[in-house]
C-alpha positions in Angstrom: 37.1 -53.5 20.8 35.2 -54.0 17.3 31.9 -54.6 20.0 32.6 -51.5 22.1 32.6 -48.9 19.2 29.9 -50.2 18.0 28.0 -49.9 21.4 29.6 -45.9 21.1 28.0 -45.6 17.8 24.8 -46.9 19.1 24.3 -44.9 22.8 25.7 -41.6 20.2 22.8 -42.4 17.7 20.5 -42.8 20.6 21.3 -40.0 22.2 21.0 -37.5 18.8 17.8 -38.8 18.0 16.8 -38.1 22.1 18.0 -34.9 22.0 15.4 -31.7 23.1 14.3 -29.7 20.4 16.5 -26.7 21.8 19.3 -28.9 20.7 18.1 -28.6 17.3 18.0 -26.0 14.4 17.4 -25.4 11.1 20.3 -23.5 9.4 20.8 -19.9 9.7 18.4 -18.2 7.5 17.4 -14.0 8.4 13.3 -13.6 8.8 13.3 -11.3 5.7 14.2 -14.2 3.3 12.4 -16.6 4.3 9.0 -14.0 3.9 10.9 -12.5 0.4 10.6 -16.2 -0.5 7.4 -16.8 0.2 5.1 -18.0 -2.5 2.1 -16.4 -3.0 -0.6 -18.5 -2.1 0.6 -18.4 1.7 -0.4 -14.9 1.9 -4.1 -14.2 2.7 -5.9 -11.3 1.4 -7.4 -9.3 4.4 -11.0 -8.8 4.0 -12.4 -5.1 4.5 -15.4 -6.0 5.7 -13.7 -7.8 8.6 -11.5 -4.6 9.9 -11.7 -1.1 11.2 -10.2 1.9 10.7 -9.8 4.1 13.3 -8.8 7.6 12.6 -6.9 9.4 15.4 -5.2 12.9 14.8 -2.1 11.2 15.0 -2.6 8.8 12.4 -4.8 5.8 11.2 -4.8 2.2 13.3 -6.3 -1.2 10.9 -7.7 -3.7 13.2 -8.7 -7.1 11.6 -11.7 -8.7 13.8 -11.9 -11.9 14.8 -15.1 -13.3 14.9 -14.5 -16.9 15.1 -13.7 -16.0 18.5 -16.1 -13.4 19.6 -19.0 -13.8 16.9 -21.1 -11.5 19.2 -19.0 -9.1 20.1 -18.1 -8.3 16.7 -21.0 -8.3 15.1 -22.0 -5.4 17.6 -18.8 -3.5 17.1 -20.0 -3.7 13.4 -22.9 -2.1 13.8 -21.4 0.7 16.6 -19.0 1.6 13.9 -21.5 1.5 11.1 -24.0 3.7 13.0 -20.4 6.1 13.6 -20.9 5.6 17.3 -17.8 6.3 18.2 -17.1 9.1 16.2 -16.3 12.1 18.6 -15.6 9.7 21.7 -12.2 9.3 22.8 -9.0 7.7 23.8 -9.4 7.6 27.9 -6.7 5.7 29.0 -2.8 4.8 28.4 -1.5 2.8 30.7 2.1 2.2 30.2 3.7 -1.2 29.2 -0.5 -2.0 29.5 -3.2 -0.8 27.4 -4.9 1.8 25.3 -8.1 2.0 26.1 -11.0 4.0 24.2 -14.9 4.7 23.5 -18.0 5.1 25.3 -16.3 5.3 29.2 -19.2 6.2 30.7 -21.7 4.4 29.3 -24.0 7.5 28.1 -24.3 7.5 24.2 -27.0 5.9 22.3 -26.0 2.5 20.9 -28.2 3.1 17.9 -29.6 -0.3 18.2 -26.5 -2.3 19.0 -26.9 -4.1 22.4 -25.3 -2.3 26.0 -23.8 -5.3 27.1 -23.6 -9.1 25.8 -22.6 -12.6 27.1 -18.9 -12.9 27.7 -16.9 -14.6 25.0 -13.7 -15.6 26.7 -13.6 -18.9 25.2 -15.5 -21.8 23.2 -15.4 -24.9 21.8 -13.6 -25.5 19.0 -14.2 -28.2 16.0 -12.8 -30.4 13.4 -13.0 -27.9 11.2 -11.3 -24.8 13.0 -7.5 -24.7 12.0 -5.1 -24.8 14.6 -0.9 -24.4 14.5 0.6 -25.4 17.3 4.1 -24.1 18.5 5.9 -27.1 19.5 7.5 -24.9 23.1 5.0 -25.2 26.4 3.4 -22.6 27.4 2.7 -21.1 31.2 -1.0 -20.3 30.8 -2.5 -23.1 28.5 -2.0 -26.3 27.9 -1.2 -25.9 24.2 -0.5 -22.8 21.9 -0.1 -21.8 18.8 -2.3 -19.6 15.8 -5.6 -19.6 14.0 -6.8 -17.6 11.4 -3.9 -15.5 11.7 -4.3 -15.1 15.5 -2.3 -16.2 18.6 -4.4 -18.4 20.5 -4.6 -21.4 23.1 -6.8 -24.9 24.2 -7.4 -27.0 26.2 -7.8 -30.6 24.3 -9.0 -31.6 27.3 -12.1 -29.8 27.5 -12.2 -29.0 23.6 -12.1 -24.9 24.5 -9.9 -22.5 22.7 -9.3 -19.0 23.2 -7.1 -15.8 22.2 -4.4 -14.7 23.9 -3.2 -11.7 25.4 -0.2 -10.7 22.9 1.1 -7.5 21.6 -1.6 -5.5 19.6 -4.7 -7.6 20.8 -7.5 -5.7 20.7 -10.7 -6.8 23.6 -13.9 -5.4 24.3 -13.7 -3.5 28.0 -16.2 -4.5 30.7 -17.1 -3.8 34.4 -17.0 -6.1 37.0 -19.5 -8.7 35.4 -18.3 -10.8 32.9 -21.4 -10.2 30.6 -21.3 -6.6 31.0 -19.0 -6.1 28.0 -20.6 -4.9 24.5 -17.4 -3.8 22.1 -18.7 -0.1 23.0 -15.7 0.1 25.1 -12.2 -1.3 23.2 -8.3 -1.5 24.0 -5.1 -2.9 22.9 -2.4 -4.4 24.5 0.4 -1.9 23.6 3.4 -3.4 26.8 4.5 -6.6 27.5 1.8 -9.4 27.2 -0.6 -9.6 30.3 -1.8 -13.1 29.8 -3.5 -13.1 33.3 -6.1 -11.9 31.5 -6.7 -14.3 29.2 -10.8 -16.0 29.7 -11.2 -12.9 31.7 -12.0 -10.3 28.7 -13.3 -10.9 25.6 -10.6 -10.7 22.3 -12.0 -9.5 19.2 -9.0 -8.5 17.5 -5.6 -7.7 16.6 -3.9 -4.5 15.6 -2.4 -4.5 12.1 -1.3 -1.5 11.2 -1.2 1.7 13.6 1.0 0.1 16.3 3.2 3.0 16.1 0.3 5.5 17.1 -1.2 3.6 19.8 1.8 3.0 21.9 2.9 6.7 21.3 -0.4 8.6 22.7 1.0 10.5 26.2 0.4 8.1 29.2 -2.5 9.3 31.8 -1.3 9.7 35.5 -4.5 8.9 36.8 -5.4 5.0 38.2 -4.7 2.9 36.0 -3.6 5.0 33.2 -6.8 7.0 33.2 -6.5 10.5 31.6 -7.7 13.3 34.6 -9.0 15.9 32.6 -11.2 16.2 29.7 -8.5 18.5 28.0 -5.9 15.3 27.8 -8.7 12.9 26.0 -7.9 12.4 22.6 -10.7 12.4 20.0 -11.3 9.9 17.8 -12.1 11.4 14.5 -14.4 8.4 12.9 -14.1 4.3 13.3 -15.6 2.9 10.2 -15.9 -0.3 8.9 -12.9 -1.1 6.1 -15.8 -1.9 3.9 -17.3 1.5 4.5 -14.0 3.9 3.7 -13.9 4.8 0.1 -11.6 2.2 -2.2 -8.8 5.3 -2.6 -8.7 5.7 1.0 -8.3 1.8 1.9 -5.0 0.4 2.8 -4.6 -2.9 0.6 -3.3 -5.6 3.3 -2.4 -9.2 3.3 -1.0 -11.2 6.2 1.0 -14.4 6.1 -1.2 -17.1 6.4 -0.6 -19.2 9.7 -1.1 -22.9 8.5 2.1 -22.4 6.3 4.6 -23.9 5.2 6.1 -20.3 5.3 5.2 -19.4 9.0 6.3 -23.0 10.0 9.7 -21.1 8.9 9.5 -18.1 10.6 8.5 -20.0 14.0 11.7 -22.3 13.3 13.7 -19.0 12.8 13.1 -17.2 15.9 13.1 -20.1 18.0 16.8 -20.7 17.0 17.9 -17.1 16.2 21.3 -17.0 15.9 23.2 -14.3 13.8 26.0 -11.7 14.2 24.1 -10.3 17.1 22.4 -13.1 18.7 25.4 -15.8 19.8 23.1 -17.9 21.4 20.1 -19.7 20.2 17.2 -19.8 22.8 15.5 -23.0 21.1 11.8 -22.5 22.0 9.7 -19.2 21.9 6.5 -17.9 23.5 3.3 -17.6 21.8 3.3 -13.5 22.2 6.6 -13.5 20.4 6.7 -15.3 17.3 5.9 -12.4 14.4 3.0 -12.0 12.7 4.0 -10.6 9.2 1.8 -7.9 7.4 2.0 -6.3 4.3 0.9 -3.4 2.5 -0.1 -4.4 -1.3 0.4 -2.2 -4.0 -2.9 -1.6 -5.8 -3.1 -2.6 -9.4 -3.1 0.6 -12.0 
């Protein structure tokens, strides 16, 4: 009998350290202590000379570029939005639970020295060097997933290529049917549920991080694809500058939670097993598009 138990222990042991991760969680903990917790240094500054602001009538959206991703494409929208291309342009297109789409539609203004179209960035190859956190859930798109630099992104160890994906609040450059026809003259965001399809088929450059609430409240168009029909429902963008550019008062002080920490490690641990009085069930695993990003605004010192 002595014999038998102990096999019990042994297949129970077995089986606990076999167990899927879903199995497994850490204890309950709400998202807003864990980031109330957070020490300092896994914060990161965001750098004004690596956003926009774009001024609608409705309000302001602060996009944070990313140009480990799209060097090219970035460095053009830089000098678009230093030249104030796109100031009296407009926003063309809501398409609902799709995109927001705005800027030179037709391809008419003067670039003021920036380049009409550029070589497609939908991917490249990463290095040593370039951080990567995976989530530990599989994904249907990629063969791994997970964050860098703050951004929700994929690879492909076996071909060493990495890319962004499609989540909430991306932000790509808008292009015709050829894949190098894209310049960052044309933007949109991702304001519905994520369309990962189109991930390697547009370039990313960015992610919204503050303005959400404006760009997924503009009226819908009702023409194709979202596509405003008149002139009269086009809504004018009053400037796009570079954060850099807008006067130090008017600059919104930003950090975001840095994704190689030991903090986000937490947060991705929380809302894979969310479980509180609302949620009775934990899920276990998460997709890439919905683990949270954390921003905050920064009061300014004096």
């Amino acid at each position: 009998m002595a014999f038998g138990r102990l096999i019990v222990v042994a297949l129970a042991a077995l089986l606990a350290l076999c167990a899927p991760a879903w199995a497994q969680g850490p204890p309950p903990s709400s998202l807003q202590a864990i980031l109330d917790a957070a020490p300092a240094g896994d914060w990161r500054p965001i750098d004004p000379a690596n956003t926009v602001y774009m001024t609608l009538p409705q309000g302001r959206v602060v996009i944070e570029l990313a140009p480990t991703f799209a060097p090219h494409h970035v460095a053009n929208l830089k000098m678009l939005a230093k030249a104030g291309f796109f100031d009296g342009l407009y926003v063309v297109r809501s398409q609902d639970n799709y995109v927001v789409q705005w800027g030179d539609a037709e391809a008419k203004k003067p670039l003021g020295g920036a380049s009409r179209s550029l070589k497609a960035e939908f991917d490249h190859l990463y290095g040593a060097a370039e951080g990567f956190t995976p989530l530990p859930d599989p994904d249907t798109y990629a063969p791994r997933v997970g964050f860098t630099d703050g951004f929700p992104a994929a690879r492909d160890p076996l071909t060493g290529e990495a890319w962004l994906t499609h989540c909430y609040g991306m932000v790509g450059a808008g292009r015709d049917l050829d894949a190098d026809s894209g310049s960052a003259a044309e933007l949109y965001a991702v304001i519905g549920q994520a369309p990962r399809q189109l991930d390697r088929n547009v370039t990313l450059l960015g992610r919204v991080l503050e303005g959400m609430d404006v760009l997924s409240a503009l009226p819908r168009g009702h023409g194709d694809l979202g596509f405003y029909q008149t002139p009269g429902e086009r809504i004018a963008i009053l400037s796009i500058r570079l954060g850099s550019d807008v006067p130090v008062a008017e600059r919104v002080k930003l950090e975001a939670l840095r994704t190689d920490s030991a903090t986000f490690a937490a947060v991705i641990q929380n809302r894979r097993f969310r479980k509180d009085a609302f949620y009775k069930t934990a899920a276990g695993r998460i997709d890439v598009c919905n683990v949270p990003l954390p921003v905050r605004r920064v009061k300014s010192e004096g």
